[in-house]
N, C-alpha and C positions, 0 to 999 in steps of 0.2 A: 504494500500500500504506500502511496508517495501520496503527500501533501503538497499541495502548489500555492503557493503568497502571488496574490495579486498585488499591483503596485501599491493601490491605498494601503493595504495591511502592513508593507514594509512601513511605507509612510507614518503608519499610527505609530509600529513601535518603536520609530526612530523619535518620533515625536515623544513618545512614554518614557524612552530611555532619558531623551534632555531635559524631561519635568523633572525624573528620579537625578539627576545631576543636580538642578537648582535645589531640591529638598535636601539633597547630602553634605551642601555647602562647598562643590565645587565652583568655583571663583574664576574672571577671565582676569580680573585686578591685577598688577605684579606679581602675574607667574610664573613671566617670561623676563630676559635681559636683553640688552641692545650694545653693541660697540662695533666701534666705525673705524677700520685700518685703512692707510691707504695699498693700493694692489700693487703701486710698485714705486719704489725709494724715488724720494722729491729730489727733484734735480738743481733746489734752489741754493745759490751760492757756486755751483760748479762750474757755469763759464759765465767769465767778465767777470768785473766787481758788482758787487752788491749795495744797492741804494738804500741808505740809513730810513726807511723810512719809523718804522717804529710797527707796523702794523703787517705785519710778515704771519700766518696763522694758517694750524691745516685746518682743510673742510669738515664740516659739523653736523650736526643736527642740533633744533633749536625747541624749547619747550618740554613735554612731557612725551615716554615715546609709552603709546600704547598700543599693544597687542592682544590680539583677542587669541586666548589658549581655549581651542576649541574644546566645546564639553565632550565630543564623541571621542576626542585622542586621551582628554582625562579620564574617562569611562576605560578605556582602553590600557589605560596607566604609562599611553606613549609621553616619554623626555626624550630628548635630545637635543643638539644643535643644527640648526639651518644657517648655511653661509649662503647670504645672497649678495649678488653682485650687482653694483648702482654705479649707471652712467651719469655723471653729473656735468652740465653746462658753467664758462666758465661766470656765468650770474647765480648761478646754484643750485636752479631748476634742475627738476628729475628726468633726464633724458629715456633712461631703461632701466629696470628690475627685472632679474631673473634668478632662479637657485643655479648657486655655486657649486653648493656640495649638497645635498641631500642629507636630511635626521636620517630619514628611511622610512618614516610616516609624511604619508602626502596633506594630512591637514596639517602637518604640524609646519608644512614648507611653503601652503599655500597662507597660513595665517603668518608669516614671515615677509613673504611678497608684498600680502597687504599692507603691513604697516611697513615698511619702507614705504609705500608707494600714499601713505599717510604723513609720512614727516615731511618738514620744511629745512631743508638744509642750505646754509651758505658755503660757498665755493672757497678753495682755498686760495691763498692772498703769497703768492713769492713776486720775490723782487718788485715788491708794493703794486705787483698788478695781477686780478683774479685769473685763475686758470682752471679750465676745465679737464676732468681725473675720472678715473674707475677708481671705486673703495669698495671695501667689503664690509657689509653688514652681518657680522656675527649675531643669530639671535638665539640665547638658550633659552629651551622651555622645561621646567621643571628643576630638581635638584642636581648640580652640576655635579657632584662628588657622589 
C-alpha cells in the first residue's frame, strides 16, 4: 500500500512544522554572523606615492546586518557557514551576490544571498579615491564551535 501527499498536504505540514518552530522559540534574531574580507590583497600604497589624505578605509557594510535563519534549517538543526561572494561598484552599490562556498544546506545559503543582497555597503576608499572590489561575505549560522 503506498500513500500519495498531494501538494496542499505537503503544504499544510510544512506550514504545521513552522507554527511548531515559533511555539519552541526558534528565533531568526542573531542567529547568524556577518564579516566582510576582501577577495584579494588591496593594492593601495604599491605603485606611486600615496596621497596623505586621511581617509584611506576598506569596504563595509553599514547598520545592522540581519538574517533570516530559516525555521525549516533550525527544524533540521542545519549550522554552518555560507561564503558569498559581493561585487561591489566603486560608489558601493551591490553589483552581484552569489555563494562562494556552500554550508551544504541550500536555505541556509539562500538566506545568506538575501541578506547581503539586504545590506548597504560603502566602497573602499585607496589613495583617497573609491574603488570598486569583490569581498567575501562570510555568514555563520548557528554555533561556530
Amino acid at each position: 500500500m503506498t500513500i500519495q501527499m498531494t501538494p496542499g498536504t505537503r503544504l499544510g505540514r510544512v506550514l504545521i512544522a513552522l507554527a511548531v518552530a515559533n511555539v519552541l522559540g526558534f528565533s531568526s534574531a542573531n542567529a547568524a554572523t556577518i564579516t566582510m574580507l576582501p577577495l584579494h590583497p588591496s593594492q593601495a600604497g604599491s605603485q606611486g606615492a600615496s596621497r596623505a589624505c586621511g581617509s584611506d578605509h576598506a569596504a563595509g557594510f553599514s547598520g545592522a546586518a540581519f538574517v533570516d535563519y530559516p525555521a525549516i534549517a533550525q527544524l533540521q538543526g542545519a549550522a554552518g557557514e555560507t561564503r558569498v561572494r559581493i561585487d561591489l561598484s566603486e560608489r558601493g552599490t551591490l553589483r552581484a551576490a552569489a555563494v562562494d562556498r556552500s554550508s551544504g544546506n541550500p536555505w541556509l545559503d539562500k538566506a545568506a544571498v538575501a541578506a547581503a543582497r539586504s545590506l548597504r555597503y560603502s566602497p573602499e576608499v585607496t589613495n583617497c579615491e573609491a574603488v570598486a572590489g569583490s569581498y567575501a561575505l562570510n555568514v555563520q549560522f548557528g554555533d561556530p564551535g
